[in-house]
N, C-alpha and C positions, 0 to 999 in steps of 0.2 A: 710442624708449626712454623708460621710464617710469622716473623714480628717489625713493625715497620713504627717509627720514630716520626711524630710531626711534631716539626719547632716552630716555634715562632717567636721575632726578634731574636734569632739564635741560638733561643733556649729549650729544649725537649722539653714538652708540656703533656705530652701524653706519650703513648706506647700502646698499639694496637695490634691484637694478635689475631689470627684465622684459628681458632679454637678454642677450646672451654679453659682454658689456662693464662691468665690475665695479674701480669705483675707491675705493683704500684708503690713508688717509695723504698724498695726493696723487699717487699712482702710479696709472698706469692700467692694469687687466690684460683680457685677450682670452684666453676661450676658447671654443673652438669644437669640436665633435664630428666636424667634417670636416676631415681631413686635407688642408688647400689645399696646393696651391703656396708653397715656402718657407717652410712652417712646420715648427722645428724638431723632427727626432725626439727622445725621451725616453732619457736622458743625461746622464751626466758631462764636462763640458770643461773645459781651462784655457786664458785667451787672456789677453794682458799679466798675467799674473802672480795672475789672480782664478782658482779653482775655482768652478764653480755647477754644478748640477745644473739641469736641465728636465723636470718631470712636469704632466703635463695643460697642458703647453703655458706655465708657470710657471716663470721663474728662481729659484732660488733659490741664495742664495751661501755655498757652504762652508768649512768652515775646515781647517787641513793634515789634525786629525785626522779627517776624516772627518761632524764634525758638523754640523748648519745652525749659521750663523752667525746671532746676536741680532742684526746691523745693518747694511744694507746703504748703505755713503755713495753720493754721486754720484759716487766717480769708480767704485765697481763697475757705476753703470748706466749712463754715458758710453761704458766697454767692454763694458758686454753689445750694447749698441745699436750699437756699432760693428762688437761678432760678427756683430750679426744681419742688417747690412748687405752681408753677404757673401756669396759664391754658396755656394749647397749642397754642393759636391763642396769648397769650401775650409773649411768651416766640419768637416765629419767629419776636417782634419788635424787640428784641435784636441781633438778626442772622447780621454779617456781610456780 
């Protein structure tokens, strides 16, 4: 994995990698074009009390009305990661 840094004014603005491994803000995301094993379908869920959605393979955290939320803390990615540690057939109970 090759990762290369473009600034501007000084400041790293982004971070571009040559593979399906793409880190932003200090989160690390994965996407892949192949449908592995365990990897969640695309979706709305709610588990402990968070909504997120999952598209191309990306959480993302919603708010009651329906929109993406501006901010996702640690404790929503504690429980996504603890969603995702679940078997498949338990994780579509959560599916809206």
């Amino acid at each position: 994995m090759t990762t290369r840094r473009l600034y501007q004014n000084g400041k790293c603005v982004a971070l571009v990698t040559l593979a399906d491994t793409y880190v932003y803000e200090g989160f690390r995301f994965e996407i892949s074009s192949r449908a592995g094993k365990g990897q969640a379908p695309s979706g709305i869920y709610v588990y402990e009390g968070f909504r997120f959605e999952i598209s191309y393979g990306i959480p993302q955290k919603i708010r009651k009305d329906g929109e993406p939320a501006k901010r996702e803390g640690q404790k929503f990615w504690d429980a996504y990661y603890a969603w995702q540690k679940l078997p498949t057939v338990e994780r579509e109970k959560y599916r809206v």
